[in-house]
Biopython code that builds the backbone (N, CA, C, O; Angstrom):
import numpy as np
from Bio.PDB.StructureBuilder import StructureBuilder

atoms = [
    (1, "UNK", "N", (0.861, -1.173, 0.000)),
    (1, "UNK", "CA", (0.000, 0.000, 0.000)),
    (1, "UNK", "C", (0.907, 1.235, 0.000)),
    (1, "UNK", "O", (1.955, 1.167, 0.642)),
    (2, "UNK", "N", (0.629, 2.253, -0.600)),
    (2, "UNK", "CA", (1.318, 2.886, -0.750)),
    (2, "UNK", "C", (0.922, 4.041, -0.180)),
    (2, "UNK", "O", (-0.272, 4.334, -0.250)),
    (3, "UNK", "N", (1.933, 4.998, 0.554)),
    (3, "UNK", "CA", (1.644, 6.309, 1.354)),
    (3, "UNK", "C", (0.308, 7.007, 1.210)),
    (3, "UNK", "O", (-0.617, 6.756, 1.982)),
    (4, "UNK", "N", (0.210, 7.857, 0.253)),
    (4, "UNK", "CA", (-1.450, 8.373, -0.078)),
    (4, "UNK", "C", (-2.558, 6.842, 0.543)),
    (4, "UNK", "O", (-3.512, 7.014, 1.302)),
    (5, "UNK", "N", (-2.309, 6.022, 0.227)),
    (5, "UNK", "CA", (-3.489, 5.165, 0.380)),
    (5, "UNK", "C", (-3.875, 4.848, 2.249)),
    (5, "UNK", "O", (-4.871, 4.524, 2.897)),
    (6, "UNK", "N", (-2.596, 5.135, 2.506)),
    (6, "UNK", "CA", (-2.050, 4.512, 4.107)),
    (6, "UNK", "C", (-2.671, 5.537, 5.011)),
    (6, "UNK", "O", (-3.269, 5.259, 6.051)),
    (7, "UNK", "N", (-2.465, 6.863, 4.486)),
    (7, "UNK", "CA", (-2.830, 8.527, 5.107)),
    (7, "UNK", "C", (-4.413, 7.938, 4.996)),
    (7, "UNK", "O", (-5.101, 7.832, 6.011)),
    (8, "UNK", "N", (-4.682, 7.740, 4.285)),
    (8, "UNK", "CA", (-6.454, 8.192, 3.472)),
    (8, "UNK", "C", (-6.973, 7.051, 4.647)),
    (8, "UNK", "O", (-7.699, 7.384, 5.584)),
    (9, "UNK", "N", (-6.445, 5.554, 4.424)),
    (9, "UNK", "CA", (-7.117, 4.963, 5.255)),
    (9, "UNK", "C", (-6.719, 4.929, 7.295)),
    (9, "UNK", "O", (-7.312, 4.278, 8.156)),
    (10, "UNK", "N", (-5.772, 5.697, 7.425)),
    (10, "UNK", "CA", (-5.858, 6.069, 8.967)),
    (10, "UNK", "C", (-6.710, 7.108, 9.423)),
    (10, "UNK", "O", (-7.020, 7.296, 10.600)),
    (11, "UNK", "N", (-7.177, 7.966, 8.166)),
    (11, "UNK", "CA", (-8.093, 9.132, 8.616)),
    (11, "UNK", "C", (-9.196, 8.773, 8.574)),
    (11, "UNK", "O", (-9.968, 9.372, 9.323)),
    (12, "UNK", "N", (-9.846, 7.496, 7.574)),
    (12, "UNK", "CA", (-10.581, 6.628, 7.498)),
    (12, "UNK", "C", (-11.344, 5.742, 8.827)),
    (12, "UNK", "O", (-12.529, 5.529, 9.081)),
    (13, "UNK", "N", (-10.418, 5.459, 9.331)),
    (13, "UNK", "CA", (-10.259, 4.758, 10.748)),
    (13, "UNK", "C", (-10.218, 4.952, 11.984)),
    (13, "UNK", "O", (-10.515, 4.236, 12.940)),
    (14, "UNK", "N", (-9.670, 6.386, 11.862)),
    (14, "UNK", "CA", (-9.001, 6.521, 12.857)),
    (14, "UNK", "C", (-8.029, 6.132, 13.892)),
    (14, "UNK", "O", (-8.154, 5.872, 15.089)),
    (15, "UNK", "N", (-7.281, 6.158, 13.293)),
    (15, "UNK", "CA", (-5.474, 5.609, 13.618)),
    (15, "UNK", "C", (-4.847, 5.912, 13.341)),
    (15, "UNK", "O", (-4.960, 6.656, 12.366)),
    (16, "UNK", "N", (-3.453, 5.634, 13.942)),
    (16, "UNK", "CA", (-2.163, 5.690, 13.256)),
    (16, "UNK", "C", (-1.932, 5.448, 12.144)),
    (16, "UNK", "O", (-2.869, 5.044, 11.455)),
    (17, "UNK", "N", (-0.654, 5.596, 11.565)),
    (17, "UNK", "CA", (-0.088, 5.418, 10.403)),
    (17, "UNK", "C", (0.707, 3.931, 10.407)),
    (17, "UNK", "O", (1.595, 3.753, 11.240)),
    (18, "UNK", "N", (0.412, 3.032, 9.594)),
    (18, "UNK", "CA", (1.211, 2.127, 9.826)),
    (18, "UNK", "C", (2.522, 2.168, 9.045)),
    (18, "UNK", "O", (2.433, 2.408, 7.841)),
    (19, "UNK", "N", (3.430, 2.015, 9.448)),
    (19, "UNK", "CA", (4.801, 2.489, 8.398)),
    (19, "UNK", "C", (4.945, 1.001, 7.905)),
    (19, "UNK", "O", (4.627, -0.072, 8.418)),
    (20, "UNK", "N", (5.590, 1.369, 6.621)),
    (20, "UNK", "CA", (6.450, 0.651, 5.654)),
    (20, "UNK", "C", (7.354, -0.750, 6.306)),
    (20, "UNK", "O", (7.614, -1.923, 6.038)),
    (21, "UNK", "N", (7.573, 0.167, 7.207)),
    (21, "UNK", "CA", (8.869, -0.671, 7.862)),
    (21, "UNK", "C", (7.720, -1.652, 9.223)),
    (21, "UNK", "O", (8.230, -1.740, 10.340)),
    (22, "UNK", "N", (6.979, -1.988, 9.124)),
    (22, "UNK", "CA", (5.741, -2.852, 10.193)),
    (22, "UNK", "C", (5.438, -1.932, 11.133)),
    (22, "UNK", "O", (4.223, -1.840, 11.314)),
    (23, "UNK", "N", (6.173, -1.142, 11.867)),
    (23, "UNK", "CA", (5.686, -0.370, 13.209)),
    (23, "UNK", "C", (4.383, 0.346, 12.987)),
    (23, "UNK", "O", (3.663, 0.521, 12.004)),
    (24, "UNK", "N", (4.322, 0.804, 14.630)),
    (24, "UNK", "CA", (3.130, 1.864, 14.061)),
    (24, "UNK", "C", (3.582, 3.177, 14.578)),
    (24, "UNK", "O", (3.995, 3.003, 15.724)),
    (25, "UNK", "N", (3.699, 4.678, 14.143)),
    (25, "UNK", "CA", (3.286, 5.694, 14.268)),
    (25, "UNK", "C", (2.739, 5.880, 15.249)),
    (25, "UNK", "O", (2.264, 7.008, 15.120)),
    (26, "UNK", "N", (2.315, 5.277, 16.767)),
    (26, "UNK", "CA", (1.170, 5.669, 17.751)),
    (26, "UNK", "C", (0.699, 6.603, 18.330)),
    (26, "UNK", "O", (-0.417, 6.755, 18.828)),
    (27, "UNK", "N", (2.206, 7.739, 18.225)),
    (27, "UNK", "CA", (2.051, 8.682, 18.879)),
    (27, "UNK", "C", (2.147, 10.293, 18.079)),
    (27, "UNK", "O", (2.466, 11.367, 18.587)),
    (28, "UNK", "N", (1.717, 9.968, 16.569)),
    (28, "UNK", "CA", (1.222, 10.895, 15.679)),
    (28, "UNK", "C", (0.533, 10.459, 14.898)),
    (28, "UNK", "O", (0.728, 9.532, 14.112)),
    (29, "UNK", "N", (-0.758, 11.406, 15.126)),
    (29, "UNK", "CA", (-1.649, 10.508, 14.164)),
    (29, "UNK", "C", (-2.296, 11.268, 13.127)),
    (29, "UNK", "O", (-2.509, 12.394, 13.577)),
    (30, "UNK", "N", (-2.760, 11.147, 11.786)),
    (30, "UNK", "CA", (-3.232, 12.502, 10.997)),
    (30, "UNK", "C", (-4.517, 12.771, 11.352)),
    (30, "UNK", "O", (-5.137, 11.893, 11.952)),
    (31, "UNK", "N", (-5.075, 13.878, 11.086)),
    (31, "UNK", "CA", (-6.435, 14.098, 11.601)),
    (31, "UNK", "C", (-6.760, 15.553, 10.514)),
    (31, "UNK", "O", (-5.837, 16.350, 10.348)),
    (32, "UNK", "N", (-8.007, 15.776, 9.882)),
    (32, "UNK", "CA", (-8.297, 16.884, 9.140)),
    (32, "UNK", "C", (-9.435, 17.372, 10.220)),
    (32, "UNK", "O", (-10.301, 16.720, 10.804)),
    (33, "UNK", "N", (-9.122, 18.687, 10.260)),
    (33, "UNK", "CA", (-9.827, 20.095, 11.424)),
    (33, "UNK", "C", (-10.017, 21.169, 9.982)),
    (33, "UNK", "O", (-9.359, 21.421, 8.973)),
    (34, "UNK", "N", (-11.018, 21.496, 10.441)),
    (34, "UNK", "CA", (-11.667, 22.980, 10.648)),
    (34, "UNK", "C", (-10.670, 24.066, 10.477)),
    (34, "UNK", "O", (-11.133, 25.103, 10.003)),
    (35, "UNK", "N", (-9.790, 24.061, 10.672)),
    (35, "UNK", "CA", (-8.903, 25.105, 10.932)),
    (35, "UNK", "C", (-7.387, 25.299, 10.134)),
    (35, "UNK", "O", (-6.798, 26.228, 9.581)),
    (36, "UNK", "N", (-7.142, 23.953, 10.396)),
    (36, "UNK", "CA", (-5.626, 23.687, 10.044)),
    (36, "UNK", "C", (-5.297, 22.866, 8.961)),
    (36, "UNK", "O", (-4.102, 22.609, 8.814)),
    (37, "UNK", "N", (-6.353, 22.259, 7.933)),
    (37, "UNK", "CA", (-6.518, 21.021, 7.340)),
    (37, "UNK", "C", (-6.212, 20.125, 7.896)),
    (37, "UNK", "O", (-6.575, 19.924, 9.055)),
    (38, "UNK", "N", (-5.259, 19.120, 7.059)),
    (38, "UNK", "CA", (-4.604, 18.056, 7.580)),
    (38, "UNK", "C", (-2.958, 18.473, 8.461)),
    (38, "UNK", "O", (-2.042, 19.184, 8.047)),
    (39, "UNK", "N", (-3.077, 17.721, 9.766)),
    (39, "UNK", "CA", (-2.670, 18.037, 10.963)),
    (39, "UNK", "C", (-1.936, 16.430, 11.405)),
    (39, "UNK", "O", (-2.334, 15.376, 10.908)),
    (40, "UNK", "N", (-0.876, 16.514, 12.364)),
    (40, "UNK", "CA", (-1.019, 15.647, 12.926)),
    (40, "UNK", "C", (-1.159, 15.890, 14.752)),
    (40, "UNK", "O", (-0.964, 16.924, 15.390)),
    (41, "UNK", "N", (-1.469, 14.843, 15.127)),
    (41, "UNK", "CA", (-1.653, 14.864, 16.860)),
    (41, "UNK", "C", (-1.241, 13.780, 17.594)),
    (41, "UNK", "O", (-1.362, 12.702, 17.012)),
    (42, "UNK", "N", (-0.783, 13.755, 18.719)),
    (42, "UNK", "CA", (-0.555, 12.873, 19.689)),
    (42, "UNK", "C", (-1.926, 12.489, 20.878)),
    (42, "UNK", "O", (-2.344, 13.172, 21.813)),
    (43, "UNK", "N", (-2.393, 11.069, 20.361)),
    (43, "UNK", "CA", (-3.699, 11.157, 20.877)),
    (43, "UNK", "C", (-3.719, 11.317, 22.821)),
    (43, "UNK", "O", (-4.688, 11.387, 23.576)),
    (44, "UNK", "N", (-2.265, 11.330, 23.120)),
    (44, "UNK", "CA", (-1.719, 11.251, 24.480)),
    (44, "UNK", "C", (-1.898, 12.386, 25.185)),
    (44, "UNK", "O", (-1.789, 12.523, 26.403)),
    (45, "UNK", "N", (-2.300, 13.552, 24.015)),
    (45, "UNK", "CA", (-1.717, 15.143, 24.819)),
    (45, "UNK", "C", (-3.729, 15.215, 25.108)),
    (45, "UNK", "O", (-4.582, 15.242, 24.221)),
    (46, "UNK", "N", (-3.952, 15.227, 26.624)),
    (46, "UNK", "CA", (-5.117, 15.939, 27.643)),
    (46, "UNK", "C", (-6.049, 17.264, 26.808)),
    (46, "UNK", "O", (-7.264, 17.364, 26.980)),
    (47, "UNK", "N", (-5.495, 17.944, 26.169)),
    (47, "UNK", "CA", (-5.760, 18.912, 25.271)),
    (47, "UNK", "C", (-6.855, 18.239, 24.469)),
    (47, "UNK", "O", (-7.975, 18.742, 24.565)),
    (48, "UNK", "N", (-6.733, 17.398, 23.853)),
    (48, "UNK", "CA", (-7.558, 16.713, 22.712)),
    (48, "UNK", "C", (-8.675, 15.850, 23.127)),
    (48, "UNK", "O", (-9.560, 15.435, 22.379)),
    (49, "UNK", "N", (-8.498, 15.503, 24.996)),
    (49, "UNK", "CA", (-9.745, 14.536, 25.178)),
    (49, "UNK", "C", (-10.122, 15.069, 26.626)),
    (49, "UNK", "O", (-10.300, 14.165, 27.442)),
    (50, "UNK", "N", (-10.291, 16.480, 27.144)),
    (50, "UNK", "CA", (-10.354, 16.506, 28.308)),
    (50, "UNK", "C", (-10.939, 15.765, 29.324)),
    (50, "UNK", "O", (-10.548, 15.633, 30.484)),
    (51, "UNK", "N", (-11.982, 15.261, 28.742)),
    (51, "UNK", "CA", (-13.051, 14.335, 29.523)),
    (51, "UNK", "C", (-12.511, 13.072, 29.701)),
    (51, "UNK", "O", (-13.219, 12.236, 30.262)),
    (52, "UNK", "N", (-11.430, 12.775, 29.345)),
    (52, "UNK", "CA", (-10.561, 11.967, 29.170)),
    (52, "UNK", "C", (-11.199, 10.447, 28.371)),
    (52, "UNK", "O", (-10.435, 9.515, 28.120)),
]
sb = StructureBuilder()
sb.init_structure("model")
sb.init_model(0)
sb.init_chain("A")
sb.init_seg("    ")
for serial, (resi, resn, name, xyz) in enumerate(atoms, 1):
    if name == "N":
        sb.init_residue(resn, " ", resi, " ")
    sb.init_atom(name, np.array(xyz, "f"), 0.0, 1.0, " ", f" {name:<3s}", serial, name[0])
structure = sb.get_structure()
């Protein structure tokens, strides 16, 4: 699968990026906002889920 397809389907999903190399990306993830287009985030940072 190739990059464009990999982006499209984590935003799809909601997830990480799975890299090339097997790992995963866990702690940046892409996300399209309102504001900034396409972005990435760390689903770790309190900011993004206060309610936790």
């Amino acid at each position: 699968m190739d990059w464009l397809e990999e982006l499209a389907a984590a935003l799809e999903e909601g997830r990480c990026l799975h890299r090339p190399d097997g790992m995963d990306d866990r702690h940046s993830w892409p996300v399209l906002t309102g504001s900034q287009g396409l972005t990435w985030v760390d689903p770790r940072d309190p900011r993004l889920f206060p309610d936790g």
